[in-house]
N, C-alpha and C positions, 0 to 999 in steps of 0.2 A: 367419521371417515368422509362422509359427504362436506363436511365441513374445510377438510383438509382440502379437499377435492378443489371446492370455491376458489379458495385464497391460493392457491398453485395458477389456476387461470387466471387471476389478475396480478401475480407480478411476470409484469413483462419486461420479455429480454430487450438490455440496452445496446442503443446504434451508436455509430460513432459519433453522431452530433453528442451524444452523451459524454462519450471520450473528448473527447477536443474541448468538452468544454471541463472536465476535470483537467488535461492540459495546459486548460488557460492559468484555474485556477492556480492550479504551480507555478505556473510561470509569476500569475499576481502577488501569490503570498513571497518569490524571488524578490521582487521589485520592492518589498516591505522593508526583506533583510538588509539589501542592498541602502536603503533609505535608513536605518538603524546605525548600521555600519558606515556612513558619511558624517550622521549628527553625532555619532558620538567621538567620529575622530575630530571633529570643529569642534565641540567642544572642550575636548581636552588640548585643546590650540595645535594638535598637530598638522592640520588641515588649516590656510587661510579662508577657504570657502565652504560652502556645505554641498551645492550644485555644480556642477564642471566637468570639465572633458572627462575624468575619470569614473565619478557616476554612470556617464552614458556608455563608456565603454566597459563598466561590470554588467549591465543592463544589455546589453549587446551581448557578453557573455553567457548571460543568464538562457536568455533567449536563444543561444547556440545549443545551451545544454539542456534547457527544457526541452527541446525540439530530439535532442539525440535521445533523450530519456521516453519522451511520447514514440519516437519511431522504435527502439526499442521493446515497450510495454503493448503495444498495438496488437500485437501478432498473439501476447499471451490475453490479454482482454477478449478477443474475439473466440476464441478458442474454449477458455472457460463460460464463456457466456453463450455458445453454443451447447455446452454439454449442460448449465443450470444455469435459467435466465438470474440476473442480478450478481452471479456469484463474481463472474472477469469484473464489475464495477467495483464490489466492496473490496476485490484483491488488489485492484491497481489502486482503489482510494489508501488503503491502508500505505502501502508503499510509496506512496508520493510522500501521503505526510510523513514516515519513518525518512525519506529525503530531504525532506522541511526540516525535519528535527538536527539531522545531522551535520546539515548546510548549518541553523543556527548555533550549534553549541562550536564547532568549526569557527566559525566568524567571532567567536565570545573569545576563542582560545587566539586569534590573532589581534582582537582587540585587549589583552592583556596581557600578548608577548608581544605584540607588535611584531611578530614573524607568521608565516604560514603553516603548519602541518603540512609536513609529508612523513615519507618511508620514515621516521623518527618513531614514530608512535606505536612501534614496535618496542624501543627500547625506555617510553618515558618512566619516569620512577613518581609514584604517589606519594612520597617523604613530605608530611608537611602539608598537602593536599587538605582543605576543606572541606568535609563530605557533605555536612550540612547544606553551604554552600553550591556544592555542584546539583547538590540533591533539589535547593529549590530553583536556578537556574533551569535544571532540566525540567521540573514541574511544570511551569512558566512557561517555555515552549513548548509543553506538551498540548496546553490549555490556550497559546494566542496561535499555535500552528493549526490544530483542530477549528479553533473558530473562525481565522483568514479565511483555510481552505474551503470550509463549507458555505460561507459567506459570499465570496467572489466563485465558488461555484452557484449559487443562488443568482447574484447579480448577472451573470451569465444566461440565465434562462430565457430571454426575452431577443436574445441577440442570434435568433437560428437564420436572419438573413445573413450575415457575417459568416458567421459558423460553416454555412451551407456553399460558399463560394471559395471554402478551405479545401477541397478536396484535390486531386489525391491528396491524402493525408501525409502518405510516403515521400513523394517529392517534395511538397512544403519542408517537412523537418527537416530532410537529408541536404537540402539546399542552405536552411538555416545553418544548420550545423557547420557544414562546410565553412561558410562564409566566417564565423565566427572562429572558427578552429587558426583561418588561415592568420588573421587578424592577430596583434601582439601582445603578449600579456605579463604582467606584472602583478604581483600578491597583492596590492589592493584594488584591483580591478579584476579576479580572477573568480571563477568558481569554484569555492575550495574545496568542495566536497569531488567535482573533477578533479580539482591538481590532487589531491591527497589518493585516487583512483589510480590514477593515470602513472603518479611515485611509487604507491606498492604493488602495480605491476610491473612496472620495468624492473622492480628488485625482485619481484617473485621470476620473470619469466627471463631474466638474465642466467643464458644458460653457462657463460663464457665469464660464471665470477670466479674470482679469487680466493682460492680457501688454502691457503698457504699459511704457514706459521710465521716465516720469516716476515717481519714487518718494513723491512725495505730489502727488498730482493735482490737490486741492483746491485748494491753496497758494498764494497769490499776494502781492506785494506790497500791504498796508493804500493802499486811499485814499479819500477821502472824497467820495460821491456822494448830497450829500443834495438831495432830491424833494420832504421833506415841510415843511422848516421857513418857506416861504413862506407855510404856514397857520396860523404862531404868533406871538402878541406876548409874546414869553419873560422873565423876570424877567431880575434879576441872579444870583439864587438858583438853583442847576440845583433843575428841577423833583422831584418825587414819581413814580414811576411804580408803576400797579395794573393789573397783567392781571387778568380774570377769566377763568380757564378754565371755562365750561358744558355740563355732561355732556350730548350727542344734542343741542346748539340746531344746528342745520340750517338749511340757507335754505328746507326746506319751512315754516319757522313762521316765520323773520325774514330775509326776503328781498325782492329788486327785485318777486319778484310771485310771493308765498308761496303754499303751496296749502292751509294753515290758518291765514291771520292772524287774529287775533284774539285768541291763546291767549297771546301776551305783550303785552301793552297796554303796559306800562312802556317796554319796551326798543323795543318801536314809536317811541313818542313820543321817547327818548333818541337813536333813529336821524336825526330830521327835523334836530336841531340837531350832528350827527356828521360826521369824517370816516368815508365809508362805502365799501365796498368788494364789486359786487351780484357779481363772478366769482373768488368767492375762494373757497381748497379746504385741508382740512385733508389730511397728508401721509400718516395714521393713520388705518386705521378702528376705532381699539379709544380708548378713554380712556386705557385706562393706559399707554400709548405715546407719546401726545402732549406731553407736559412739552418732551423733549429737541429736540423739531422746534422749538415754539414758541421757547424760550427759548436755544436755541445750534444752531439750524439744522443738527442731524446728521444722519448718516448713522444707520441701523434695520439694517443689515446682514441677518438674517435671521428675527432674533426681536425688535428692537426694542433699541436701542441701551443701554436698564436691562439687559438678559437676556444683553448679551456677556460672556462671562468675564472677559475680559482689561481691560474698560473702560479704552479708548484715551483717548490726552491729547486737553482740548481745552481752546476757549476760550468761556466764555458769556458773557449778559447775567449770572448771577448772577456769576460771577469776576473781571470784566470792571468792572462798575460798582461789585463789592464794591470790586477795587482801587483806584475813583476815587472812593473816600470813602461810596460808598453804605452803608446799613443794609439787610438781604436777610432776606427771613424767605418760606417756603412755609405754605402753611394750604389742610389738608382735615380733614374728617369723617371720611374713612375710615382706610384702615390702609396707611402709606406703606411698609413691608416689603413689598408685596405687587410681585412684578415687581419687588424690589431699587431700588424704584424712591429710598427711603431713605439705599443705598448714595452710588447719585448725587449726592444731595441735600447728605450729610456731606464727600463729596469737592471739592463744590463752597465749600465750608464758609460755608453758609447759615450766615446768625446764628441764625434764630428757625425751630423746625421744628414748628409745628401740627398735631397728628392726634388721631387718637382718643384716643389715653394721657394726653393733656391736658386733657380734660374731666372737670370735676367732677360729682356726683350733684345737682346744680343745674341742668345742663342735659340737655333730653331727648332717649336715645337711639332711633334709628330703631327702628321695629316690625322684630321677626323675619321670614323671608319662611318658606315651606312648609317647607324643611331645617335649621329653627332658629338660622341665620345673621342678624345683621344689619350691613347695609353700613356704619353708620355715626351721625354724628350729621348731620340733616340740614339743608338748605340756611341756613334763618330760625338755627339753632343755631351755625350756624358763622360765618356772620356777626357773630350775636352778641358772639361769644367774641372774635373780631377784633377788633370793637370796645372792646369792656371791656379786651382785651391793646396796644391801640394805643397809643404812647408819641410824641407829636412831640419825634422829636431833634431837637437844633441841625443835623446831616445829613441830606442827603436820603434817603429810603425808596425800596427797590425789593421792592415785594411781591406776590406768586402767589399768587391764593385759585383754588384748584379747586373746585367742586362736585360734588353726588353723587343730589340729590334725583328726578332725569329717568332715572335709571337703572332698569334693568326688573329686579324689579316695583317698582312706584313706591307705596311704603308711606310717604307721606307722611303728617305728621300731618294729622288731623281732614278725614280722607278724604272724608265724604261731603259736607262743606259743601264741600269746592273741584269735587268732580263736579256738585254745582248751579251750580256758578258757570259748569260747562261747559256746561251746558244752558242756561244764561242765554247764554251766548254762543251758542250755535246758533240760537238763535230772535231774534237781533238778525244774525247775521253773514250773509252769503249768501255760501255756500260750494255748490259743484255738487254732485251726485245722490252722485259718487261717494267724493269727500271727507267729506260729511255722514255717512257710510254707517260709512265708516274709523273718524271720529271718535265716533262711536257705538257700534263694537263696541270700541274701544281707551280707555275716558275714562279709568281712569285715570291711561295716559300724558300727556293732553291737561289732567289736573288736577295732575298734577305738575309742568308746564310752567309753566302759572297761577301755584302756590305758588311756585317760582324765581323767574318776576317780580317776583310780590310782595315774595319775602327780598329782590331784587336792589333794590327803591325804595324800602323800611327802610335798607338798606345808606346808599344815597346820600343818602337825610336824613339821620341819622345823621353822614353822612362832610363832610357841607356843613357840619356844625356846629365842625367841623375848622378850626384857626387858617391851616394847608395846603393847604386845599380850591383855592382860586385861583390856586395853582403846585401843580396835581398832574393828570397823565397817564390816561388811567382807555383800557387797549385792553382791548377786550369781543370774545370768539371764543367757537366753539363745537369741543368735541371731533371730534365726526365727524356726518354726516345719522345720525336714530337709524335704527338698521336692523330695532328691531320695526314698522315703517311699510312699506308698499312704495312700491320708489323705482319710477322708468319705464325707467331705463338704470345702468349698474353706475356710471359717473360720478356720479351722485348722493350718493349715499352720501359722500362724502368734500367737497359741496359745501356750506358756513357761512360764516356772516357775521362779518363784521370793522367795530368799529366803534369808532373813535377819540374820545374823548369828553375835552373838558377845557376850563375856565374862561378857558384862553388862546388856546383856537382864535380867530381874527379869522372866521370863517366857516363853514357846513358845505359840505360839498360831495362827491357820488356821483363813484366810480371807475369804471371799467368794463374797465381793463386786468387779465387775467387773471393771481393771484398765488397763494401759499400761506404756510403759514405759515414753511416756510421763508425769505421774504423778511421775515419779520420782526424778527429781530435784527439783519439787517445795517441795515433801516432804521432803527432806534430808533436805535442806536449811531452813523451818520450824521447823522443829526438831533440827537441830543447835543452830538457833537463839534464837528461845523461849530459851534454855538454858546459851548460850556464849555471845548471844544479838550480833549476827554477824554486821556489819555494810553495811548493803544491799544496792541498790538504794534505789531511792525513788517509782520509779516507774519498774513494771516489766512485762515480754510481753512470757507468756507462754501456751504452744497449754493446754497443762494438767490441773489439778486442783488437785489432790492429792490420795494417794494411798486410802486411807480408806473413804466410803463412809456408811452413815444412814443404806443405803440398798443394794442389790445385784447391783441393775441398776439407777443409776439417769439421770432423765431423759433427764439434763440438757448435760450429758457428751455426745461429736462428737469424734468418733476415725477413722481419714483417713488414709488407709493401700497404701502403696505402693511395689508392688509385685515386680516390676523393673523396670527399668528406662522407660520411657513415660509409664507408665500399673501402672492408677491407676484405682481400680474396685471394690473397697471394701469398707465397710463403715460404721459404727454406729453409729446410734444417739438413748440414750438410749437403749431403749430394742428391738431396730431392728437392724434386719443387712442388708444390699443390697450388692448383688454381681451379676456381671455382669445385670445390671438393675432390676432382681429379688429380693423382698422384704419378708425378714422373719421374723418373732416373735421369737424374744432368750426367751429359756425357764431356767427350771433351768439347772444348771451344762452348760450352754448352748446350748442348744440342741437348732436346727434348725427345726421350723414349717413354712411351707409358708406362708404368710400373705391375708386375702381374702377380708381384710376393704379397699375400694377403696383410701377414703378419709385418712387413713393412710400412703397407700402406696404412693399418691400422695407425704403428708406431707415430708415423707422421702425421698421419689428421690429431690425435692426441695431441701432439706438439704443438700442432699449429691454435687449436683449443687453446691451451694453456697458454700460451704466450700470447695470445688475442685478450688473454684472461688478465694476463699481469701488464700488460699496456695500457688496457682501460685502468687499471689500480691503481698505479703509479702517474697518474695524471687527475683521475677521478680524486683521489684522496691525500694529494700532495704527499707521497711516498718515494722518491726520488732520493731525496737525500732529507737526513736531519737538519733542521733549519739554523744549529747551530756551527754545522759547518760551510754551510752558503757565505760567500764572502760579501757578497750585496745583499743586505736585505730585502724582502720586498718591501715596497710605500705599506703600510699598516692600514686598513680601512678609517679613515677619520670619521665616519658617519654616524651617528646614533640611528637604531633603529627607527626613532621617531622621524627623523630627519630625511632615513632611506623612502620613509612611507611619503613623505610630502613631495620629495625629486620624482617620486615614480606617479605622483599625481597631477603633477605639470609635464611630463615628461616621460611617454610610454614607451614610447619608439627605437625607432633603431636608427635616424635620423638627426645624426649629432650637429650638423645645421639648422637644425629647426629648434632644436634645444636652444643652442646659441642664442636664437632670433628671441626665444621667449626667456632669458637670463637679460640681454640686453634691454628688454622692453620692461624688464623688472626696474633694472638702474635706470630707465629714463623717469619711472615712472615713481624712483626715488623710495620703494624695496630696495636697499644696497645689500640687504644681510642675506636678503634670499637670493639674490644679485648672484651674490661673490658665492654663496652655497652651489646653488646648480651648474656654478663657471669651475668649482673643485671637482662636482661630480662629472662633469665632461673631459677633464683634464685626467682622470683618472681613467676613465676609457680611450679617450685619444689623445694621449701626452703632447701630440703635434698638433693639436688643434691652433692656429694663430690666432686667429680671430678671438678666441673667449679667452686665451694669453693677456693680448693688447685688452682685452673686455674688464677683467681681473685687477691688472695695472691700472686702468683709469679708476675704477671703483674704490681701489684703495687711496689714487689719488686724492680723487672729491672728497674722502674722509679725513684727507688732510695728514697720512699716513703717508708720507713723500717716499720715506727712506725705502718703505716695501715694494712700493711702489715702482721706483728708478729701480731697483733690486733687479725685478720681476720685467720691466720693459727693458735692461739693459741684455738679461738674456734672454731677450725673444730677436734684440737685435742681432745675439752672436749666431744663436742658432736659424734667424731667416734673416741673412743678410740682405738679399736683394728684396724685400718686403716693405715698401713707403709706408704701410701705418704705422710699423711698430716705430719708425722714425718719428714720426707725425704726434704719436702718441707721447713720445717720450719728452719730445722737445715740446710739448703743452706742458709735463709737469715740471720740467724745469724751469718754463715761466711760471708756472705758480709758485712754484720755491723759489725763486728768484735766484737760479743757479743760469745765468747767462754764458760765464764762463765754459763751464760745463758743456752748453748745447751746441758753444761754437765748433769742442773739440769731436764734433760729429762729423766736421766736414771731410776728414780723412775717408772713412769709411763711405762718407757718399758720392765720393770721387771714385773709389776703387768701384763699388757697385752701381756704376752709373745710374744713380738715382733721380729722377726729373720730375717728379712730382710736383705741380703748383703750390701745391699745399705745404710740403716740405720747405719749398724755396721760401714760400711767403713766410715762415714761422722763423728759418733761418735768416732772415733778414731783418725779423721781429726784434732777433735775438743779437744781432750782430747792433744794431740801431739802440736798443737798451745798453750794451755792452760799452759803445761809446759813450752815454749819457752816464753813468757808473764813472767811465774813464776820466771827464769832463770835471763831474764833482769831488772826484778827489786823485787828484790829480799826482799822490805821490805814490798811488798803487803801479802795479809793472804795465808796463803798454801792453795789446794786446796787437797782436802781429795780424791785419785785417786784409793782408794783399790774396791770399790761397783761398780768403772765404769773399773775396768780393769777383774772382777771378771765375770763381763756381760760378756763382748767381749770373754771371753777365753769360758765362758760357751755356747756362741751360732755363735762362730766364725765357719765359714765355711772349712773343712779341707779340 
């Protein structure tokens, strides 16, 4: 007993220098695996290097999660080690290395699939498995995690000045962690015993999943329920169709009983002769979300249906109409990579794609805002450009102009004459104490408004002068209520006006049955058919059901709002609304009453549950439609998994210019293979990238692959017209192919898109100068007509 007694007083309880230095240990024996996991990807050549930005960024990782793992364990160590000195050391040791072990066999499992683990590992199958094998695998690390750890805790003994200038303990890690959390990560730069954490919780604590039978919910047999075409005298000819998407028109400024009319006089007026629609609601509170509502009634899953990885099959109005002959073009101002929204766009395989890249130094770019950013070209400019770009085919046109100019801050041009125009209008309009008041401290939202009018009835002069004006479509909608105004109720926000405008209507005439823009594609497409007998699927998978309903509310209709990315909070199902878990009765006009029937309210949070449930599903798991009836396929992943590991090793980021920058420094540095690899995988995230386009075309040049080459820089020409490299670029590979002919017939297009680049000129003159020396030697070839390209060069030659 005395004995006992002894050896009790000499093991003493341990202090946190003790901890922090099992910590470290962790952290060291990380820095091993990490070091495992590089050599063996270099050696099996997936990897060019062994040392590189991606080492230091799993090393960085590591260190985010060692730190979250010691701030974690800290609290249980001190705790046990107070109630039995030694016992919190031998508990947290054991538990680091059973983290060692896990982290290694983890890393063995992505080194021989070249994929990660996650939530999968629920349903993996042992068929075929190695037990032996796994058995001395596991051994192995049982036996070099064990001796790291004790090892680099050993080495650690001598270092308590370090140790000792760690404290708080708490802020060190929590700061670590942070830091590393915020930072970007990719599966070979990742902690994988974190990501595999981090996947079977969101599947465990995912209260809002799907457990439905039906494997595509939406899905239903094609039939044709058309409502609207009793207000048309339709040609023989299918019509034109023009949405105009309007950034913040809200029904507080164009609606049944606006609470600042005035501020669009144009669109006022265009309303009185419209199909109009006073209880309509967009599906998005953000703009850059709305395209896929309006135009193919989808699902927004969590971040908005551009932002899902996997971009599930579907079917739209552009795919949809493209296949029935339609001509399909999008046109913004701004910059359509933004929100992948680009991606989309290219999948859909729009013919004509309009943004910012395609403006020339002829039209004027918006003013910068405070952060040296500018959104774009604005409203009057983009129109413009529509204009001058509009071609009436012998086919019908189906065209998307977005605008940008109502966007905060509203740097419209010649700012201060449209803020007098606003103050002209307050002293004619009789608007209440507290509107007048808004409008006052906000004008230059409310002269930004004005200025869209105004582009929007340029536009329509302009478009009336059209041989097509008399068969063409014109729906006018607004992005979302803008939300630098305040609204009276969160329903606001998402409530705009809808107005159908066209030369064939037989009538106007106001809705009042409550819709969204969801029901807008199935209506167009209806309305089509019934008349042109379009050639649809057979089957089709749409959130909507159709603009015109029996009554104000059916009961059957679910409208889920997504205010921005992860925030959804909103909801309808029939005649209720819920917002942030409160359940109202929509009255008429909509007016918002609380709801006090239990057994309703229940009803409805259910609803809104489930439908939260099958929107994440139908986006999460590409459940939308079967891929066999998507009339586009999507691009197929080209990558080998070996391949994905290497792009994600030069290239972590979210920063597809910098990508570029290290693809380009690959080719100079005569890597073509890795070159052209990392310029496929940039292309596949931002199909509009020009730059790794033109980067791509020289690469396959210098490889002496002309024909891909000219392929690939001829349409980077169609698609950015007014862009001098892809010109620059092309007509370099037609002097190495000795296609002179060819490069002269450039001069067309660089007339129309007033092109004046030095570079261009010089190359074209390269080429014009060759072209007679060709001429010269043999002289029974056809003359080449040299008056329109010598007439170029003299008119934009550099003096």
């Amino acid at each position: 007993m005395q004995v006992e007694e002894k050896i009790t007083k000499h093991v003493t309880r341990k202090t946190l220098r003790e901890y922090t230095r099992l910590v470290i240990a962790f952290f060291g024996c990380l820095v091993v695996i990490s070091c495992y996991q590089f050599i063996r990807l270099y050696l099996s050549g997936v990897l060019d290097v062994f040392v590189g930005k991606s080492l230091l960024l799993q090393l960085f990782h590591h260190l985010g999660y060692a730190s979250l793992v010691g701030l974690i364990l800290v609290f249980g160590f001190n705790f046990l080690e107070s109630r039995k000195p030694n016992f919190g050391f031998v508990v947290t040791s054991i538990i680091l290395v059973i983290g060692l072990l896990t982290e290694v066999l983890l890393t063995e499992y992505y080194l021989a699939n070249y994929e990660i683990l996650e939530v999968n590992i629920l349903s993996l199958s042992w068929d075929g498995v190695n037990i032996w094998k796994i058995s001395t695998i596991v051994l192995m690390a049982i036996i070099s995690m064990l001796s790291l750890f004790f090892l680099f805790y050993k080495i650690t003994a001598k270092a308590h000045r370090i140790i000792s200038k760690m404290y708080p303990l708490t802020i060190v890690f929590f700061s670590l962690f942070l830091a590393a959390l915020a930072s970007e990560k990719k599966p070979i730069n990742e902690n994988k015993t974190q990501h595999l954490t981090v996947s079977l919780a969101e599947e465990w604590l995912d209260l809002n999943k799907y457990d439905g039978k039906v494997e595509f919910p939406l899905l239903q047999p094609t039939k044709i329920d058309d409502r609207l075409g009793v207000y048309f005298d339709f040609r023989a000819e299918k019509p034109n169709i023009v949405i105009l998407i309007l950034d913040g028109l809200g029904s507080d400024f164009l609606g049944k009983d606006p609470n600042y009319k005035g501020f669009t006089p144009y669109l006022e007026s265009l309303k009185d002769s419209s199909l109009f629609w006073s209880n309509y609601v967009s599906n998005v509170g953000q703009s850059s979300e709305v395209l896929p509502s309006i135009i193919g009634s989808l699902p927004f899953g969590k971040k908005g249906f551009t932002n899902t990885k996997i971009s599930p099959e579907r079917n739209t109005l552009y795919s949809i109409l493209k296949a029935n002959g339609y001509y399909t073009s999008f046109n913004y101002g701004g910059n359509s990579s933004i929100n992948f929204l680009d991606r989309f766009l290219y999948e859909e395989r729009v013919d004509y794609i309009l943004d910012r890249k395609n403006f020339d130094d002829t039209y004027e770019l918006q003013k910068e805002d405070a952060a040296g950013v500018s959104l774009g070209y604005p409203d009057r400019e983009l129109f413009k450009k529509y204009n001058t770009d509009f071609i009436e085919y012998p086919r019908a046109r189906f065209d998307v102009i977005q605008t940008l100019s109502t966007k905060n801050p509203s740097l419209i041009p010649n700012l201060s004459y449209y803020e007098d125009k606003v103050d002209r209008i307050l002293e004619k309009v009789a608007l209440g104490s507290k509107s007048h008041k808004i409008v006052e401290n906000n004008k230059e939202i409310f002269a930004g408004l004005y200025y869209t009018d105004q582009s929007i009835e340029l536009f329509f002069k302009n478009y009336k002068k059209k041989r097509t004006f008399k068969n063409t479509i014109f729906i006018i909608t607004g992005t979302h209520n803008l939300s630098d105004l305040p609204h009276e109720n969160n329903l606001d926000r998402y409530r705009v006006p809808l107005l159908i405008y066209s030369p064939l209507l037989k009538h106007p005439k106001q809705f009042n049955s409550l819709s969204s823009h969801a029901d807008l594609a199935p209506s167009i497409l209806a309305l089509l058919s019934e008349k042109y007998k379009l050639d649809l699927p057979s089957e089709t998978a749409w959130l909507g059901s159709g603009l015109v309903n029996n009554s104000m509310y059916d009961k059957e209709k679910k409208i889920l709002f997504l205010r921005e990315k992860n925030n959804i909070r909103e909801y309808i199902q029939g005649d209720h609304f819920i917002s942030r878990n409160s359940v109202y009765k929509l009255g008429t006009d909509m007016v918002l009453k609380k709801e006090n029937d239990e057994q309703i309210v229940r009803k409805t949070r259910d609803g809104f549950r489930n439908t939260k449930a099958i929107n994440s599903y139908l986006n999460n798991k590409n459940k939308i439609i079967p891929t066999y009836l998507a009339l586009f396929k999507k691009p197929k992943n080209e990558f080998s998994k070996q391949e994905q590991i290497w792009v994600n090793s030069v290239f972590s980021g979210a920063d597809f210019d910098n990508a570029y920058s290290t693809a380009r420094d690959l080719a100079l540095n005569n890597e073509r293979d890795r070159a052209m690899l990392l310029s496929r995988y940039i292309l596949t995230k931002i199909p509009g990238h020009a730059d790794t386009e033109i980067l791509l075309g020289r690469v396959n040049a210098w490889n002496e692959a002309y024909g891909e080459s000219i392929a690939i820089l001829k349409e980077v020409i169609r698609k950015y017209p007014t862009y001098s490299d892809g010109y620059s670029a092309l007509l370099d590979v037609y002097f190495w192919s000795d296609k002179n002919q060819e490069a002269l017939l450039l001069i067309d297009p660089l007339r129309k898109h007033n092109i004046k680049s030095p570079d261009v000129i010089k190359k074209m003159t390269r080429a014009m100068e060759n072209m007679k020396q060709e001429t010269l030697e043999n002289p029974n070839e056809v003359y080449f007509d040299y008056t329109k390209i010598k007439a170029y060069l003299d008119q934009v030659a550099i003096k």
